[in-house]
N, C-alpha and C positions, 0 to 999 in steps of 0.2 A: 167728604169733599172729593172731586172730581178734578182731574187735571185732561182737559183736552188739549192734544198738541198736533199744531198744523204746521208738518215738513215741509219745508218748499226747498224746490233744488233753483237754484237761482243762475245767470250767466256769472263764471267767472269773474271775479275782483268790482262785483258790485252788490254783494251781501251789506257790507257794511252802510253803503249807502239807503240801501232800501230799508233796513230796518227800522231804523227809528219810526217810518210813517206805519207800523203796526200798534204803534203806542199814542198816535194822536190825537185830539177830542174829538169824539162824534159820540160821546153818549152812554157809553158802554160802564164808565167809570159809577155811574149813577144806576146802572140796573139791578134789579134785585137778586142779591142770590150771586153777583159779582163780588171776587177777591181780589185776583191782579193776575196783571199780564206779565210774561216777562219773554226778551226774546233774545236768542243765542244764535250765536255765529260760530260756524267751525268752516274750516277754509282749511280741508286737508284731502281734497282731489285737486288735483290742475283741470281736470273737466269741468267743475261745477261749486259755488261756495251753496252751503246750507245753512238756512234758519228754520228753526225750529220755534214757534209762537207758539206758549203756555201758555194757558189760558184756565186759571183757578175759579173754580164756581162749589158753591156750598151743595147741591145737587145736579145731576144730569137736568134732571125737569126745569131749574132754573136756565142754565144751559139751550135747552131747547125752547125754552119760552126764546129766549134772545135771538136764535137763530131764525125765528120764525117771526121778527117783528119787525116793526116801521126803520127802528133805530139799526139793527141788520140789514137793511136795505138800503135803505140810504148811505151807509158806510160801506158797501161793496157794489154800489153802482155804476157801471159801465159807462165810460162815454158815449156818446150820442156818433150813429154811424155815419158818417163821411164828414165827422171834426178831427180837427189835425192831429188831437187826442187818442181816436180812434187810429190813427193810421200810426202810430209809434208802433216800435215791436216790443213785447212783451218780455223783458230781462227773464220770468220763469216760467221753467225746463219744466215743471212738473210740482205736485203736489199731493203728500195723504196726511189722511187725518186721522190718528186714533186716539183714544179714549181711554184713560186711568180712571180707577180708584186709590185713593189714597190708602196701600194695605198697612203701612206701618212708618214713624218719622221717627227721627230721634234730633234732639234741637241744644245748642253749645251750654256748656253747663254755667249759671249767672256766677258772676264773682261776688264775693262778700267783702 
């Protein structure tokens, strides 16, 4: 299993607001080789709050089948240039992406 996580440095005291919309339908939840998203908030600069989108896939190559597809584009598509969409400013400062392997877990022990 693969965990790809995509940092974004976000404006100030609007992390929490933007996050939920990294978890909303457009598809993703139905694609093959998808496990779950999960996205974190830490709000521990005054410069900038950060989210961090997880993004759990059973292989890289499932991973990049998805980045590379309809349902990836359609969910990361840009407004149309000179709609009023387009002319908002963009809350994030910046963004990387990198890329786990799952090297080892350890998971809560069941109760009997």
């Amino acid at each position: 299993m693969v965990v790809v996580t995509n940092r974004f440095k976000i404006k100030p005291g609007l992390g929490a607001k933007i996050g939920p919309g990294f978890v909303r339908p457009t598809g993703l939840d139905a694609f093959e080789g998808f496990v779950k998203v999960e996205v974190l908030l830490s709000q521990y600069s005054p410069d900038f709050d950060e989210l961090n989108v997880n993004m759990y896939w059973e292989t890289l190559e499932h991973f990049e089948a998805w980045k590379n597809s309809d349902v990836f584009k359609h969910a990361h598509k840009r407004p149309e240039p000179g709609s009023e969409e387009a002319k908002k400013e963009s809350p994030i400062l910046g963004n990387q992406i990198i890329i786990h392997e799952i090297n080892a877990t350890l998971e809560a022990a069941t109760s009997k």
